[in-house]
N, C-alpha and C positions, 0 to 999 in steps of 0.2 A: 504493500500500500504506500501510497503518499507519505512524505516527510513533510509535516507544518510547523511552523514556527510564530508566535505569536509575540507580540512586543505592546506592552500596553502603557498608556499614559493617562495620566489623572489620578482620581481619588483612589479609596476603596471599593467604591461603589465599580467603577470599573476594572476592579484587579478582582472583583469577585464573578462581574459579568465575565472576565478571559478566562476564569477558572471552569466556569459553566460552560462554554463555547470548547475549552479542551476535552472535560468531560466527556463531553457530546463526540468529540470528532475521532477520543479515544476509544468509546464504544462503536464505532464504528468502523475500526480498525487503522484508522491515521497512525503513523509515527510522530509521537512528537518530541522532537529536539530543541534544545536549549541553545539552538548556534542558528543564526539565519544563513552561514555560509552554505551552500550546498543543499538546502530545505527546497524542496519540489513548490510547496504555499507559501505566501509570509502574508499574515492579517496584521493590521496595525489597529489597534482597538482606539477608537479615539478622546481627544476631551476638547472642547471651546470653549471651557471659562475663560480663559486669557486668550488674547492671541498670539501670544507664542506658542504656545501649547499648539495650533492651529500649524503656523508657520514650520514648527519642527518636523509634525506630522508630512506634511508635503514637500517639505524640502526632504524625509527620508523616502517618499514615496517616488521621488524625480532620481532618487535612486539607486534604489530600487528597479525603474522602469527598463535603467540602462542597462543595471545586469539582467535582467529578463532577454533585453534584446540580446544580449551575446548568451541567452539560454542558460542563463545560472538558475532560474527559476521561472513556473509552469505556469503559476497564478501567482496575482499580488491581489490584494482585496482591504478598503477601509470597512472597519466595525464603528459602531458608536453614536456619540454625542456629535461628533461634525463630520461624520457620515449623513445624521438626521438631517442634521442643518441646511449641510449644502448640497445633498441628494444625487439626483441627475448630474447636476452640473459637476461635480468633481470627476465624473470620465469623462465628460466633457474638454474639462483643462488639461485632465492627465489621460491620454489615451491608453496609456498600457493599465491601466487600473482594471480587473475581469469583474469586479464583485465590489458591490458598496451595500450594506447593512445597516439598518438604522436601531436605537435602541428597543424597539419593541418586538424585532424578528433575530435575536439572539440564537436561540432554538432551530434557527433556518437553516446557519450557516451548513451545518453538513449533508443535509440534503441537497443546498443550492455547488457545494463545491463535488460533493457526487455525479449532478448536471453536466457541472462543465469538464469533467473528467471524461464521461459518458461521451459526451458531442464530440471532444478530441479524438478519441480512440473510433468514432463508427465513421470521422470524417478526419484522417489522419494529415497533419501537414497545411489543415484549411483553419483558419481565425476563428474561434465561436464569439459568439455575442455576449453582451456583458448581464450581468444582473445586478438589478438596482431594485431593492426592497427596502423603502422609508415608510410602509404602511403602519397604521393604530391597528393593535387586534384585540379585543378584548379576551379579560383575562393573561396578557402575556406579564403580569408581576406575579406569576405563581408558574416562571419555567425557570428562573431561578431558582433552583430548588436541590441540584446533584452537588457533587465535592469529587475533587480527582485529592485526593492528602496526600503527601510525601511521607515516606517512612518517616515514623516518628514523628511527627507532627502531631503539634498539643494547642494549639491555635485554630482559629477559624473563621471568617467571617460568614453572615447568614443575615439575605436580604430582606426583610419584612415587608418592603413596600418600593414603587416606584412612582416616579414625578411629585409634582411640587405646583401647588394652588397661592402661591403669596407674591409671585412678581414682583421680585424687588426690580427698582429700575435699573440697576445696574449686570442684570444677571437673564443669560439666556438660559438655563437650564428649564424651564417651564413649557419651551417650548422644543427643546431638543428630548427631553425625558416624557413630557407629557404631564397629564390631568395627576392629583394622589389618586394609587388603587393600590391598597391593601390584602394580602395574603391571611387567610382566615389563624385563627392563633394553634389550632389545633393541628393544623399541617408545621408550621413553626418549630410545632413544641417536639412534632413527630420528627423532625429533622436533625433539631439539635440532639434528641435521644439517640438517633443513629450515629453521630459526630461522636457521642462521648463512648457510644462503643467499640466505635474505630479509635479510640484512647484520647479524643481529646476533652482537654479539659478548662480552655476557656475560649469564651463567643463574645464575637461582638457585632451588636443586634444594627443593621443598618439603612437607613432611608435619607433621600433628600431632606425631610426635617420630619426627622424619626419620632420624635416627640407625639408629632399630628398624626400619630397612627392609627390606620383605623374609625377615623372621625366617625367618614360622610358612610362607614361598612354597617359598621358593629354599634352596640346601645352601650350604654354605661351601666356598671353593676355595682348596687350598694355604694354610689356615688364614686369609683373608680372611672376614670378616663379607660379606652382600649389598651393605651401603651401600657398605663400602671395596673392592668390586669395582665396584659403580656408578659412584662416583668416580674410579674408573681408565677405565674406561670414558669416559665423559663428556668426561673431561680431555683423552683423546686426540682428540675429533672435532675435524679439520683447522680449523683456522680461529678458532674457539672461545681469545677471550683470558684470559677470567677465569670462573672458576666460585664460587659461593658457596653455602652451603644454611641452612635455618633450618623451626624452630627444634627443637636437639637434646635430648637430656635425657641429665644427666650419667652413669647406668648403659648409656647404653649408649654411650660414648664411651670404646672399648677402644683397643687397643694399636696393633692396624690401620689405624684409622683417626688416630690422631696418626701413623703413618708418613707418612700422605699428605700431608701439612703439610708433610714433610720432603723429599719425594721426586715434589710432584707443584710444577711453577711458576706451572701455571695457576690453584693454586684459593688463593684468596685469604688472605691471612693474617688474618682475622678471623671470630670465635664469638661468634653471641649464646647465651650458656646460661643458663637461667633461675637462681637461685639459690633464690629465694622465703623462704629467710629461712637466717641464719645458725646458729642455736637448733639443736642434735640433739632439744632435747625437740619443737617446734614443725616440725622437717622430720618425725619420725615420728608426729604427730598429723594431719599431713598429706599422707600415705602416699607421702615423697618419696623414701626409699629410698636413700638416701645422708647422709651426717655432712659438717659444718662442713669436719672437715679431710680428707675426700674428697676433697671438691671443690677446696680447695687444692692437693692432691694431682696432680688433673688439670691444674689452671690450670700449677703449674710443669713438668708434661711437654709441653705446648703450648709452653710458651713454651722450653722447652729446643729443639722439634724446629723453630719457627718465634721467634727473638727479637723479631721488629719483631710482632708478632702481636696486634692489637687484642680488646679482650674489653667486650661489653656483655650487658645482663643484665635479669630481671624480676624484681622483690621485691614480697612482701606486704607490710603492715603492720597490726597491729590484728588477725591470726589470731585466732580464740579462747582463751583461755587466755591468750595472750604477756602475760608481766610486762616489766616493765622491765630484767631483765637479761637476759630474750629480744633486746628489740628493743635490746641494747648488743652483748651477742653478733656478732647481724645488721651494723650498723653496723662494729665491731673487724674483721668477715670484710670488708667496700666499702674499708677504711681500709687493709687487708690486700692484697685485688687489685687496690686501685686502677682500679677501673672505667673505660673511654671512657664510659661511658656508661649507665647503668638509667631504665627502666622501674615509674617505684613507683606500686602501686596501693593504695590501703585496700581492707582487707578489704570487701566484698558479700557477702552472702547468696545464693547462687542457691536456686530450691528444687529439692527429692526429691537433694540431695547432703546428705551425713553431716556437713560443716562447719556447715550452717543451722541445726542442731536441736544443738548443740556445750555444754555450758554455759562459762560464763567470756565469753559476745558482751561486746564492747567499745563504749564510747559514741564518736559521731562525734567529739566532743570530743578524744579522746584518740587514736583515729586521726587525726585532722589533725594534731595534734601532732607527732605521730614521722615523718607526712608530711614535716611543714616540715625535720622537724631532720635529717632521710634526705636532702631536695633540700640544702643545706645543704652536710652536708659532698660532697655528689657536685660543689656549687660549684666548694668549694675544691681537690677532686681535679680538675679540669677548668682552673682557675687556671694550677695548678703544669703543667698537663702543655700548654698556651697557652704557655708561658714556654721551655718546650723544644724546641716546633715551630714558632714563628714565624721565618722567615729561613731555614728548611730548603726542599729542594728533595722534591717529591714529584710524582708521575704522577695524572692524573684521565682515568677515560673523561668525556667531556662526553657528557652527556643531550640537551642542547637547552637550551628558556629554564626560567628558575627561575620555580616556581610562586607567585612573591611579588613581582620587580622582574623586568618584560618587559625591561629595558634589560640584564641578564645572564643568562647560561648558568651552570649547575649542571653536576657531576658530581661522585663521588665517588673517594678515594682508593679502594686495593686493602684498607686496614682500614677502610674504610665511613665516613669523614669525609665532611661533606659539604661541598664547595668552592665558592664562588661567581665569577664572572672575567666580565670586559666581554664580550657578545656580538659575536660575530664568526664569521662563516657557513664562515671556515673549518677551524674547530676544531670542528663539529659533528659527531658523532660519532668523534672520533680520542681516542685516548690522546694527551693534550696532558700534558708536563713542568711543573711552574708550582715559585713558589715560595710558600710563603706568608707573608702579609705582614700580614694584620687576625685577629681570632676574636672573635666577642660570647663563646665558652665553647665551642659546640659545632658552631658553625660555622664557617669561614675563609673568609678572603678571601684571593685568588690573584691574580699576574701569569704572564703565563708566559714561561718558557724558551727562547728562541727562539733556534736554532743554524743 
């Protein structure tokens, strides 16, 4: 059979949809390899929040195109979020592209690359036509749903839901992912029981704003939201050490669901919640639907129901409009929660959203600016907070090896640190005690505990 090769870019959201798509192609008898040299397919799974993310994607597809022409490979094919977007037109621009996939027809891929195998071989040496499927099908947030795990693998991600109903102006994903449609919890729960039998032992539950799970499906019980039924749910399948979900959005992080922080031991004591800027003028031009001191709001009810309770975060910078006492604002709010952790992006333009056509666009110049002085103080906050966890004792699942020095193993704390410690085969996969002893800032180094 076919050798595929799959290369993805973006969130988790789409490193769980490649996982799904291998699934699929390795039941079906695909090889798949971990080298694009020499790979018969190569799918690039895509992402449009930014557009570089965009730009990278087709600058490797142009080639891509040129090894094809010298017959390095049989098909090239985009998946994805700017698959969705740009549809048609990306074989258009790039002719050698065979297959464009949008996120709804995940599930497609190996019947659609079966096709054009098929047309090759009964008409050998003649061009077949391309496939282009950006179609809505309903039900396709419940084909997410298989796991291809690697030996040993104690991690997992597990998709609950797909697309996003809030249109912030600044964000295509609503229209690349679609309407929310939620996966029923019983299938969920049925999922993750199969994951923990294959030995793993922690999930992290994930949607466009995972929080809104379930809204417009499911009824509320005994005054639970979906999500915080989900999470009960989940929490209890036997076996099952840690649970985590991402990424939420702070309306809909009610009352219910900060109890389960309080009330549940498996699900981890850390949130990533986006902030994207501290400014109420700048959150309501960018239809965030919550204020500066909201969101404080919520930080200190988290951290009353869970104290040790890690908090990271996504910030714009360079919005349109934002002046200077926007983007002080913003900062006074990072200085305020003390972040583990953000994610700062300069503003991009996507197009057909309401922030690209905005007046007030700001020069690179001045975005990289407030870039620098955002990493900056997130330094100094990471400094201070080095200073207070070095010599402490804390628990890591170990992963396996770290994706940068083969001679140590990774895992993370239960607040999402990520730990480094000398390999040793017999600490793979265990919750290992350690203490930590090194941190460049946002990573540590560990020995461990041994009793």
């Amino acid at each position: 059979m076919p050798s595929v090769f799959i290369k993805t870019y973006g969130c988790q959201m789409n490193v769980r949809d490649s996982e799904q798509v291998a699934r699929d192609l390795a039941s079906r008898g695909y090889d798949l390899v971990d080298r694009e040299e020499g790979a018969d397919v190569v799918l690039l799974n895509t992402c449009s929040v930014r557009d570089m993310a965009e730009q990278k994607a087709i600058g490797k597809m142009e080639t891509l195109g040129g090894r094809k022409n010298k017959h390095q490979h049989k098909i090239i094919g985009f998946l994805g979020c700017m698959a969705q977007s740009r549809g048609a037109s990306i074989a258009d621009e790039l002719p050698d592209v065979d297959l464009v996939i949008g996120t709804q027809k995940f599930h497609e891929t190996g019947r659609y690359l079966d096709d054009l195998f098929r047309q090759r071989n009964e008409i050998p040496g003649v061009k077949t036509g391309r496939i282009v499927d950006i179609a809505e099908e309903t039900g396709s947030q419940n084909t997410i749903r298989d796991h291809l795990l690697a030996p040993n693998q104690v991690t997992a991600f597990v998709s609950i839901m797909q697309g996003c109903n809030m249109h912030c102006t600044f964000c295509i994903v609503p229209s690349t992912r679609g309407a929310e449609r939620s996966r029923p919890i019983a299938e969920i729960v049925a999922e993750v029981e199969s994951l923990v039998q294959q030995g793993v032992k922690e999930v992290t539950l994930l949607g466009q704003i995972v929080n809104l799970y379930g809204r417009h499906e499911f009824p509320a019980v005994d005054g639970r939201s979906p999500f915080a039924q989900l999470l009960r749910a989940v929490s209890a399948v036997p076996g099952l050490q840690r649970v985590r979900f991402t990424s939420p959005h702070p309306i809909g992080f009610k009352d219910d669901i900060v109890t389960c922080f309080r009330e549940l031991p498996n699900l981890c004591e850390h949130v990533h919640m986006p902030l994207q800027s501290g400014s109420d003028r700048i959150l309501k031009a960018m239809h965030r639907a919550y204020t500066g001191a909201g969101y404080l709001r919520l930080i200190e009810k988290l951290r009353a129901a869970r104290p040790e309770i890690a908090f990271t975060t996504d910030i714009i910078v360079g919005f349109p409009g934002e002046t200077e006492d926007d983007f002080r604002q913003t900062c006074d709010l990072v200085r305020e929660v003390a972040f583990d952790n953000a994610f700062v992006f300069r503003y991009s333009p996507r197009r057909d959203t309401p922030a690209a056509t905005m007046e007030g666009q700001l020069s690179e110049e001045v975005k990289m600016e407030r870039n620098q002085v955002l990493l900056t103080i997130l330094d100094e906050i990471a400094e201070k907070r080095v200073k207070g966890l070095l010599g402490r004792e804390d628990e890591i699942l170990v992963e396996g090896e770290s994706r940068t020095n083969p001679k140590r193993f990774q895992g993370r704390t239960r607040t999402n640190r990520l730990v480094l410690i000398e390999a040793n085969e017999r600490w793979r996969g265990e919750i290992l005690p350690v203490r930590l002893t090194e941190s460049t800032g946002f990573t540590y180094y560990a020995e461990p505990v041994l009793v």
